[in-house]
C-alpha positions as CSV (number, residue, x, y, z in Angstrom):
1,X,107.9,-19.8,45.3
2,X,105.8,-19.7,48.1
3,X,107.8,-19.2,51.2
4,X,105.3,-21.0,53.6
5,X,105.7,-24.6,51.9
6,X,106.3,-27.1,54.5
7,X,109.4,-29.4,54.1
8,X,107.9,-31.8,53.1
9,X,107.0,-30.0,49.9
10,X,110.2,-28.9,49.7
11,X,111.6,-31.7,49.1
12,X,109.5,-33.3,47.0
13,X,110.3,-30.2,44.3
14,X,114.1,-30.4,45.0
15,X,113.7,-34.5,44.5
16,X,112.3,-33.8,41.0
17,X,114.4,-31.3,40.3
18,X,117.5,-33.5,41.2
19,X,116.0,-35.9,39.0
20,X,115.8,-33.7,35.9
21,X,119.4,-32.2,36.8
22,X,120.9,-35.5,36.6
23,X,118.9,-36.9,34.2
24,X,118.6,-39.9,36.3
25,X,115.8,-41.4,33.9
26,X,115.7,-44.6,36.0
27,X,114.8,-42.9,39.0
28,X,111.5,-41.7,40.5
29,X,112.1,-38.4,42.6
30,X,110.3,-40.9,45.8
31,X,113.0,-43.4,45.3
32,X,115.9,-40.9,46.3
33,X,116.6,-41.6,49.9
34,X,116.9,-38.5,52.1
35,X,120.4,-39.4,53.2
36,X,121.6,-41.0,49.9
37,X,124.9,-38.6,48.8
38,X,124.2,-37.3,46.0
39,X,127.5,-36.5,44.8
40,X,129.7,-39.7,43.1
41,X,129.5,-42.9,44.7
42,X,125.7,-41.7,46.3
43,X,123.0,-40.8,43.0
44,X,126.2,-40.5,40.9
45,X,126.0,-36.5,39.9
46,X,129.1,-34.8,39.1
47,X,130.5,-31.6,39.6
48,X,128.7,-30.1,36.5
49,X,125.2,-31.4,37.9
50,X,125.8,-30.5,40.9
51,X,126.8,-26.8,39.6
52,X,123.7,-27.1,37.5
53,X,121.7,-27.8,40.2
54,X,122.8,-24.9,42.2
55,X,121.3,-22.7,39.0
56,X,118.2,-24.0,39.9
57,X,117.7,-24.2,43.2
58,X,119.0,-20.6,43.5
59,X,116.7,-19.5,40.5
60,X,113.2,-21.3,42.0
61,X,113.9,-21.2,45.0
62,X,115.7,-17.4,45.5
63,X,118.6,-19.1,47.5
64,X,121.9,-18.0,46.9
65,X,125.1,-20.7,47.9
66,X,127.5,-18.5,48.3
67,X,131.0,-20.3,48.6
68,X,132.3,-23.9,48.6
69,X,131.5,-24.8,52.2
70,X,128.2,-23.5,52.1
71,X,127.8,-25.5,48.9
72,X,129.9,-28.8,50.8
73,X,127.0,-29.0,53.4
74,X,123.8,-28.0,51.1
75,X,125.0,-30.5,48.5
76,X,125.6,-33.4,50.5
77,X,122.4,-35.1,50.2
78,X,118.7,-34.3,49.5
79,X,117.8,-33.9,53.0
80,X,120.4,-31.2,53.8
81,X,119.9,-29.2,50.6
82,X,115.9,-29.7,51.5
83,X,116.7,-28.0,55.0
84,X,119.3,-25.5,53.9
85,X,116.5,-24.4,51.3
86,X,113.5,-24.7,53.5
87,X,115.3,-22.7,56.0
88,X,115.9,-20.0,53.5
89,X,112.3,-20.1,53.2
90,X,111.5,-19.5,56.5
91,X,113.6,-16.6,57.1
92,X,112.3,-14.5,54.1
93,X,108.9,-14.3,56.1
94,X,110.5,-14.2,59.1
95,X,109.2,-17.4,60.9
């Protein structure tokens, strides 16, 4: 993964990905709304998606959630996992 991808790019991949996770055929990764929970009552993922998920983030993206309230904030919604990850990015080239 390149770590100079903007946010923007970011989230598009973890959008996809959270679609494919979920396997929330009747969405299109664009339709998920950057604030929309993604846990229960928000895209409807459970625990074991949301555990899934983690697997993948961590494996494409080299990110490593390390406890429950790291995982509390990251998973809350696509546009704090998207900044949790993109600042993981950042920091492994230093910017």
């Amino acid at each position: 993964m390149d770590p100079t991808r903007d946010l923007g790019a970011v989230t598009r991949d973890l959008s996809e990905l959270i679609v494919k996770v979920g396997n929330l055929r009747h969405l299109k990764p664009e339709q998920i709304e950057l604030d929309q929970p993604l846990y229960r009552e928000g895209l409807g993922l459970d625990s074991i998606d949301l555990l899934e998920l983690v697997v993948h983030v961590e494996r494409k993206f080299g990110l490593k959630i390390r406890n429950d309230d790291e995982g509390r904030v990251a998973l809350k919604s696509l546009r704090t996992l998207a900044d949790v990850t993109h600042r993981h990015l950042r920091g492994a080239t230093g910017a």
